[in-house]
N, C-alpha and C positions, 0 to 999 in steps of 0.2 A: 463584706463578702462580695464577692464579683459572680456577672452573671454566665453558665459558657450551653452555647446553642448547641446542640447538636443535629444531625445528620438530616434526623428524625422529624427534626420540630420540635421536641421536645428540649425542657432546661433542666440546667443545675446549677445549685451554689458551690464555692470553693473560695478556700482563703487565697489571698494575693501572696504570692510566690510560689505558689503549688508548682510541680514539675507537671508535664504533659504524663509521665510514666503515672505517675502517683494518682495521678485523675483519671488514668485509664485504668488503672489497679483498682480504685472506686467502684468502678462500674463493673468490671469484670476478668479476673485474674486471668481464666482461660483467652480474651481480647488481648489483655498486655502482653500477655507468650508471645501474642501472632503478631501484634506491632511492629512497625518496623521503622515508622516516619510518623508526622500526624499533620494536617492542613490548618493552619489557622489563618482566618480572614482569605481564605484563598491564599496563604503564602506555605509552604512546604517546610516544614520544622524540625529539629533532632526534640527526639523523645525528652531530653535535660532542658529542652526549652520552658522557661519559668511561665506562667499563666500571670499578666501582669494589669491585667486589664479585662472589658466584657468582650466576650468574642465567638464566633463562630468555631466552631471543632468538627474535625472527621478524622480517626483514625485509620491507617492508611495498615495494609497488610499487602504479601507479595502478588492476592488480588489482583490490589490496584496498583496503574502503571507508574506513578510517584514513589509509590514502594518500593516495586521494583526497581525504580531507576534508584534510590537512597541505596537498595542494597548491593547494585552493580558498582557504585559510586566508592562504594567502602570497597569492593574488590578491587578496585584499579588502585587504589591507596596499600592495600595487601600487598599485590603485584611489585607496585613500586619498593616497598617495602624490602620483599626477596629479592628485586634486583638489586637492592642496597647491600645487601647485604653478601648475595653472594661475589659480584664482581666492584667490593669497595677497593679495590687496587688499578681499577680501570677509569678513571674519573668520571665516572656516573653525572650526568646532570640532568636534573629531570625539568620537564617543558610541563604539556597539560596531559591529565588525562581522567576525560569525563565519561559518562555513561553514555551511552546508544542506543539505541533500539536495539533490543536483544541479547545488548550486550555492552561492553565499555571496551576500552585502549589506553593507550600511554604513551607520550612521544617521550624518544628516552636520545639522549647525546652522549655517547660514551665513546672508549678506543676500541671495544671488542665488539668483531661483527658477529654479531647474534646467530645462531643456526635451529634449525626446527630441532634438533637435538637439546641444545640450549633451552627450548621452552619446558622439557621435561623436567630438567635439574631445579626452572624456576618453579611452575609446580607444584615440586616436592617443596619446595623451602614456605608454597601459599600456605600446602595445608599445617604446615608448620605450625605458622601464627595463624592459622583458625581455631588448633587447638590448643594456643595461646589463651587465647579467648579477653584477648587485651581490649580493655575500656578503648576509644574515641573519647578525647578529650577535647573540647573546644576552646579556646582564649579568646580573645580580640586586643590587637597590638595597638598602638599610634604608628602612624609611616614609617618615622624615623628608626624605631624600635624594630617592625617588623625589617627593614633595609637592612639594618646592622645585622639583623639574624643570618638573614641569608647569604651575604656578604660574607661571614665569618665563613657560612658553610660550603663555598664557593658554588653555590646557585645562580648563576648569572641571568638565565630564563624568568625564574623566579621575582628577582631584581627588577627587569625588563617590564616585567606584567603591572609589579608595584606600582611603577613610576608611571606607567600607563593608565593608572586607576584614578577616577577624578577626583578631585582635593577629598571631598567629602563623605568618599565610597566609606565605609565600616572592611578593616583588613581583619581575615579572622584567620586561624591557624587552627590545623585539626592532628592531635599527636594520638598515637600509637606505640605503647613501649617503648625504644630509641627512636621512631620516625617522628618527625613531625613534616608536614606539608604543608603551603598556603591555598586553602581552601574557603568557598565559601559556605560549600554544605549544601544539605543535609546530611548527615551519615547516621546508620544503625549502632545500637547501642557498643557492640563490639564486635572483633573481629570473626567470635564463635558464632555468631548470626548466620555466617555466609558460610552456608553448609557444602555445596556443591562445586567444584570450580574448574573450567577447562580452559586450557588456553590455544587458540586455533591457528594461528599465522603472523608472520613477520610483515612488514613494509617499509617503504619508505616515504617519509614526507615531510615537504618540506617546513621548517618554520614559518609559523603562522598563514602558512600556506603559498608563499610566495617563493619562486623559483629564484629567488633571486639570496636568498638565504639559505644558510645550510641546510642540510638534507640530516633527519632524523631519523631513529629507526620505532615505527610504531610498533608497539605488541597489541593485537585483536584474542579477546578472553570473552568468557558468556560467564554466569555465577547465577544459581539459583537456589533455593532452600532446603530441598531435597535430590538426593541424586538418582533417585526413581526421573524426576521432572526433566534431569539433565539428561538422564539417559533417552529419553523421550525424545527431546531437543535435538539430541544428537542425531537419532535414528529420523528425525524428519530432514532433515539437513542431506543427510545419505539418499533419501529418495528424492531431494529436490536435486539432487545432483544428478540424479539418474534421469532425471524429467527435464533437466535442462532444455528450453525448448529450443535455442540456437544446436543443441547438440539432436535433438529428434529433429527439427526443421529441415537441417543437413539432412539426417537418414530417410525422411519419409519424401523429402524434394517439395520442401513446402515454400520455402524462399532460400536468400542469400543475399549476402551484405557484400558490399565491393569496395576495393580503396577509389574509383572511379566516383563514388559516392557514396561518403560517409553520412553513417545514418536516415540514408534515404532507402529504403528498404526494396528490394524485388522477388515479385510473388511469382514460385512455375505454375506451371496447370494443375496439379495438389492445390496448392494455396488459392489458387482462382474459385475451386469450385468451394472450399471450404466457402472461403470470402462471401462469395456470391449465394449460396444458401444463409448464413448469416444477414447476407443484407435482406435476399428475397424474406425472411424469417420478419424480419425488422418492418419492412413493408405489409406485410399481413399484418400481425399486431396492430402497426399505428392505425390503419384505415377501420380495423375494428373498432380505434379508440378515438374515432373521429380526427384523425390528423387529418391535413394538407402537407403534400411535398412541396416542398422549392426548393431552387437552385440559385443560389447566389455568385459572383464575377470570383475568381482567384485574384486578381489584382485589381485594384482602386483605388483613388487619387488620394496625396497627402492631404487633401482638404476635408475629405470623409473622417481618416484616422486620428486627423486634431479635433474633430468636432466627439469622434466616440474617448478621445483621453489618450489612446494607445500611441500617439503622434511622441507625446511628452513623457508617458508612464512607462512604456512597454518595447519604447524605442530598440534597447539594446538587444530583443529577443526577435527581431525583424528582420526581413530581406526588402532589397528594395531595388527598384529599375528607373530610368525616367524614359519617358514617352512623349513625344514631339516636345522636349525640352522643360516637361514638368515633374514632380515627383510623384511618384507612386509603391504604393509598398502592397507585399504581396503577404495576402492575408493569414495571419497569425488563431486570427477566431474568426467564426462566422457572426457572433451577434450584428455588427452594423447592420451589415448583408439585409439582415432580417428584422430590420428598424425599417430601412429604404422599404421593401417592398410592405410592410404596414401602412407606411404612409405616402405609399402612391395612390392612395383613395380613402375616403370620409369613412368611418365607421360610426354603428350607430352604436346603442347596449345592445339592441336586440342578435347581432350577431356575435357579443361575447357569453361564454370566453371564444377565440379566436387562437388552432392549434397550429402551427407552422413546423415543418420536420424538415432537416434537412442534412443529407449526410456531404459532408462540406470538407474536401479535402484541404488542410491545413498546414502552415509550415511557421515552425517558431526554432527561432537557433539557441542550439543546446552545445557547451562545449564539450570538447572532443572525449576529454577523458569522463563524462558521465553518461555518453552513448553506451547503450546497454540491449543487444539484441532487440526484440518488438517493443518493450519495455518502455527504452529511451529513444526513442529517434528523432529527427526532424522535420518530417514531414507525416501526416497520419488523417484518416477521416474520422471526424468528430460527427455522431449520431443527435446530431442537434434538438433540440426543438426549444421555441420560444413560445410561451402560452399567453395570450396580452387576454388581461378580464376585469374585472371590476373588484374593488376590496373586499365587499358583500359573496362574492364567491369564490377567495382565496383557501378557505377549509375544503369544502365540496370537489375544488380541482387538484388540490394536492392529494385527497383520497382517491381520486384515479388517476392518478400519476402514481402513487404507491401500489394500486392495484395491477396497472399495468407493468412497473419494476418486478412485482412478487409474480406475474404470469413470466413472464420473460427470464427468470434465474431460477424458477422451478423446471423450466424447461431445458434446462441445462444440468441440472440436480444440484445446484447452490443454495445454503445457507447465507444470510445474512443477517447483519445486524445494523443499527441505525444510529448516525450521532448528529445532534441538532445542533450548531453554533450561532451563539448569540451575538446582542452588539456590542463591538466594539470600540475603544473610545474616541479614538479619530472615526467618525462615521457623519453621515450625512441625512437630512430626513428628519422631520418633527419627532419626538416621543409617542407622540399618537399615533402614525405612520408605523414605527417602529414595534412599536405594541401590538397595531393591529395585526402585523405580518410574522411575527413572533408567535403569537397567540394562535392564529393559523396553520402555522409548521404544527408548534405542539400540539395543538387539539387535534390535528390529521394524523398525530402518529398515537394519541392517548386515546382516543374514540375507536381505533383500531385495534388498542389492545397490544402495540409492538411496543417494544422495548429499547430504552433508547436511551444514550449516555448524553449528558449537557456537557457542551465546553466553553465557558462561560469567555464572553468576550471575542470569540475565535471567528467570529461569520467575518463576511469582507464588509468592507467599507460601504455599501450599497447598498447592505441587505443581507437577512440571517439564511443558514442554509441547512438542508439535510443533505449528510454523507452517507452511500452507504456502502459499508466493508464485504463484500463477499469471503465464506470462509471454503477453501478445496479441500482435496480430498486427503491431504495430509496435513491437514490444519492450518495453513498459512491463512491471512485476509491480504482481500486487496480491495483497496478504493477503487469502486468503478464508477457507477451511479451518484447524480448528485441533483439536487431540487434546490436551487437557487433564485431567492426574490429579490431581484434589480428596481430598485428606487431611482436609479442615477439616470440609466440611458434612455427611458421615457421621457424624461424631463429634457438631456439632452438634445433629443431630434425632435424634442415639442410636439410630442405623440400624443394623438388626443380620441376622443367617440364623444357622440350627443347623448347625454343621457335622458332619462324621461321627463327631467325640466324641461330638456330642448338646449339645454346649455353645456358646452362643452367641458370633459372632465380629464383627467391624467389617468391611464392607465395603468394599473402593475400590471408588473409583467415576468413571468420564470425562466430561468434556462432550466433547462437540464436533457442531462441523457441518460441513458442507461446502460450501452458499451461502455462507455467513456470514449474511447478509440474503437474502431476494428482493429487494428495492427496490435494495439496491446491487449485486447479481449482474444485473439487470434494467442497470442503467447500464453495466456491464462488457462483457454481452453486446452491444449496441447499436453502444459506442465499436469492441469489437471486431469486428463484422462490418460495422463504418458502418451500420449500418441493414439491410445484407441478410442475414434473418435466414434459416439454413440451412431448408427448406419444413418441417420436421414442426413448429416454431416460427414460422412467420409468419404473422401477422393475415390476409394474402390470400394464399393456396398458390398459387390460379391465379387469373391475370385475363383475362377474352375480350372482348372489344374488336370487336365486329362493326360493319361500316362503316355499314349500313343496319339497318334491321327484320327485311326478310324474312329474312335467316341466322337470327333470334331462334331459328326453331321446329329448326336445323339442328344446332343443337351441341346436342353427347352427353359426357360424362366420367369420365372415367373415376373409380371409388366409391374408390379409394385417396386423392383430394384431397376433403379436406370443410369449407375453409373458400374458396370460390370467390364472384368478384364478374364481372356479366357486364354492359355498359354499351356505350350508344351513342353514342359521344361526335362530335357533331360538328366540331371543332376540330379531329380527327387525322388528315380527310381530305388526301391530297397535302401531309402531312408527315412528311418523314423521321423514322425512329424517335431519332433524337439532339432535331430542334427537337419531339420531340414530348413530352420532358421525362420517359419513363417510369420511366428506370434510374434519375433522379437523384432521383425524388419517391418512388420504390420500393422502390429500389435491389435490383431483378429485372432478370429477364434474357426481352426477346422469344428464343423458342427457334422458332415459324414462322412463317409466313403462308399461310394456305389462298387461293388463288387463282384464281377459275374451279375445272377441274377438277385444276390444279398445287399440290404441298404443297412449298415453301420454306420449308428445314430451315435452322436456323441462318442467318438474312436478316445481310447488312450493316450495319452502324449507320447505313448511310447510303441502305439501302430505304425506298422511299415506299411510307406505307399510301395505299393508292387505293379508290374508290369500291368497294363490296361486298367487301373484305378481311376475312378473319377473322384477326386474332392473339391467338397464345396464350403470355402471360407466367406465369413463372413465379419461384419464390423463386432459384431455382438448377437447372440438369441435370439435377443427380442424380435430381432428383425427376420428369422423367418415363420412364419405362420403353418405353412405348410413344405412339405416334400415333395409334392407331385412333379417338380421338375425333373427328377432322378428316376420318377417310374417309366 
């Protein structure tokens, strides 16, 4: 009998050859419905994988994101499938097509160019074979056999990939009623799994990504379990399209991107003031949380960048100038920056930990085609800080650093969640070293009570990290924040303090931030509130909108709004405040209308401002307290 771990801690016996299905039908019938994959030894498995040996197990459901990816994985096999089928008189050849985030693809080489029309006929032929409900078969060939397979079947990509596969890879093949593919899997028991399925958009791309080979036509598809969930997907898709923040940025006059300078981004006066209340925002916090600002150089000698790694590591993502004939490269990250000013003087323990903050304008080169509005750019300031302390109080500093994260994203109305990544196998640093600073992450986030996913293996080479994902207000996450323990760059610039021996020690030391960027926390906020930006962040707190002149000398305001715009606009006479476009070019809210001697609190969307009407807009409610401006 063999022994199999599970998730839990807890064990069980099972005979050798068991299926993973048959072992999960053991434990719990309604469990094997939800199945979809299962993890052994950390390795990702189809449910027919035999149990051959003592091992670790988790079975994975659409949950978890392995799942998900196994069941997108069988859709792009589907896909392929119906294009086989419907256009086999067009010599179909099919390249790769893996799972995504959110979703999968398919790079496909054929004579017929594909049209979004085209995606509905495929489609119809998915759900086809979903309600086929065809087994996933899995084989495993020798080279030569799998060559000859595809060779007959004129797969030439196919062929390509083989031969590219090193001597001793395992070739396995994954069939579906007439498909067969060369695949390495995982995939879902069958193709009735994949309950949901859409397909979004055509593309082009090139083979294996190089321009220098043909040009394929990718199909982009989402697939999920239920079509309540898809329909979900879809409808947040619609509002991040609406939210787009390059397309609100334009409207509100928040920046603008130039071909004069790609991916360098330019802020108007809208995006100055946001910016600049973010940063003043940032500023408060740290100095509550005992920070120090510093300002470190934009450019600094190639002999700095080879001493921090980035000379040799990072090379390709740099700019560079030389200066009375030497090199110098223009800084990518702030860390060095903030090594040098450490060690421009002796530290003892008695001064750690030791907080350093510093919002450090950065430039890392990104190619052209993955620049992405605030997103992706080149250039961006990184809300730094570096915390140099002792091991002894690596838990204690992490708990306010997560306290100061959770003040700072409540204040925005952001959820988050947390994922810790461990070491991984190229790493550097004792066991004991690595232990202790492990051990530290997790006791900071399990003494707190937060919740938090492991990704085992995943920290950097220097040291394990917390990530954390913020979730908006139509569900997406994004990486902002991160708490990362650096082993490497201490030791690099031979950074040291006395400690109460009197003898000198190595510091740890954390990056982390909590925008991640301004520019891309800037896009975040925008997508997330559409443009209506809570009032102590909006470009116009209050807008008054007086129908005539004479009201000019009559409004009063209250000194709690100080970024106010007051205008006569004649177009909004005897227009409802819907055709009068305020919310949607604003995205504020009329809270009255002064009327003669009537104040009309909270108006209709569908009140007419009339001749001598005073209305007062605002970012949002909250933000007025009272009306005495209007009496």
């Amino acid at each position: 009998m063999l022994k199999v771990t599970l998730k839990d801690g807890t064990s069980r016996e099972v005979e050798q050859g068991t299926t993973v299905l048959d072992f999960v039908k053991g434990l719990s019938n309604s469990l094997a419905k939800k199945a979809l994959a299962a993890k052994m030894d950390d390795k990702t498995v189809d449910l027919t994988t035999k149990i051959e040996k003592d091992c670790q197990l988790a079975v994975l459901t659409f949950e978890d994101a392995d799942g998900r990816w196994a069941l997108r994985h069988t859709a792009s096999h589907i896909m392929a499938q119906a294009v086989k089928r419907l256009y086999k008189d067009h010599h179909v050849q099919l390249a790769i097509g893996p799972a995504i985030e959110n979703g999968f693809y398919y790079d496909i080489d054929m004579d017929k160019q594909l049209t979004e029309e085209d995606l509905k006929d495929i489609e119809k032929e998915m759900n086809k074979i979903v309600k086929e409900n065809l087994p996933l078969e899995r084989k495993e060939l020798s080279r030569e056999d799998a060559l000859k397979f595809f060779q007959e079947q004129g797969e030439g990509y196919k062929v390509e990939l083989i031969n590219d596969l090193p001597k001793d890879a395992i070739i396995s093949l994954y069939s579906q009623g007439e498909f067969t593919d060369l695949c390495a899997g995982p995939h879902v028991l069958s193709t009735g799994k994949v309950k949901a399925i859409k397909l979004q958009s055509i593309a082009g791309a090139y083979w294996r990504g190089d321009e220098h080979n043909k040009m394929l036509q990718r199909i982009y598809g989402t697939a999920f379990e239920k079509k309540s969930d898809l329909d979900d997907y879809l409808h947040m898709l619609e509002e991040a399209a609406k939210r787009d923040h390059r397309k609100l940025g334009k409207e509100l006059d928040i920046f603008s991107l130039h071909e004069e300078g790609p991916g360098f981004p330019f802020f108007h006066p809208n995006g100055m003031v946001i910016r600049n209340e973010l940063i003043n925002y940032w500023r408060e916090v740290h100095r509550r949380y005992g920070y120090q600002e510093i300002q470190t150089p934009m450019i600094m000698n190639r002999q700095l960048w080879e001493t921090s790694g980035h000379w040799d590591h990072y090379k390709e993502n740099m700019y560079f100038t030389k200066i009375d004939g030497e090199d110098y490269a223009i800084k990518p990250m702030n860390c060095p920056g903030g090594m040098l000013v450490y060690k421009s003087q002796p530290h003892s323990y008695r001064e750690l930990p030791l907080r350093m903050g510093e919002l450090g304008l950065v430039h890392r080169h990104e190619l052209s085609g993955a620049l992405h509005g605030l997103f992706r750019v080149r250039n961006f300031t990184q809300d730094d800080a570096h915390i140099f302390m002792m091991p002894s109080q690596i838990e204690e500093e992490i708990q306010k650093v997560i306290d100061l994260f959770d003040e700072v994203y409540k204040t925005f109305g952001l959820e988050y969640h947390a994922e810790l990544s461990t070491r991984p196998e190229n790493s550097m640093g004792s066991d004991e070293v690595w232990e202790t600073a492990t051990n530290g992450l997790r006791n900071a986030l399990e003494h707190r009570g937060l919740k938090y996913v492991v990704n085992e293996g995943d920290g950097a080479f220097y040291g394990p990290k917390i990530d954390f994902h913020l979730r908006d207000s139509i569900g997406r996450t994004w990486q902002c924040g991160t708490i990362q323990l650096d082993m490497l760059l201490p030791e690099k610039f031979d950074l040291t303090y006395v400690g109460e021996d009197g003898q000198k020690h190595r510091p740890v030391m954390v990056h982390r931030v909590v925008y991640g960027s301004i520019e891309r926390f800037i896009g975040i906020l925008i997508e997330n509130y559409a443009g209506a930006f809570p009032v102590w962040l909006a470009p116009v707190q209050v807008k008054i909108l007086p129908i005539t002149d004479k009201h000019m000398d009559y409004i009063e305001l209250s000194p709690e709004f100080s970024i106010v715009e007051i205008t006569v606009p004649r177009s909004f006479q005897n227009k409802t405040l819907v055709e009068s476009n305020i919310r949607a070019k604003y995205g504020i809210n009329v809270v009255a209308i002064k009327r003669d001697e009537n104040l009309i609190v909270s108006p209709q969307p569908t009140e007419h401002l009339l001749k001598g009407d005073i209305a007062v807009v605002v970012g949002s409610n909250e933000g007025i307290n009272s009306l005495e401006a209007l009496e």
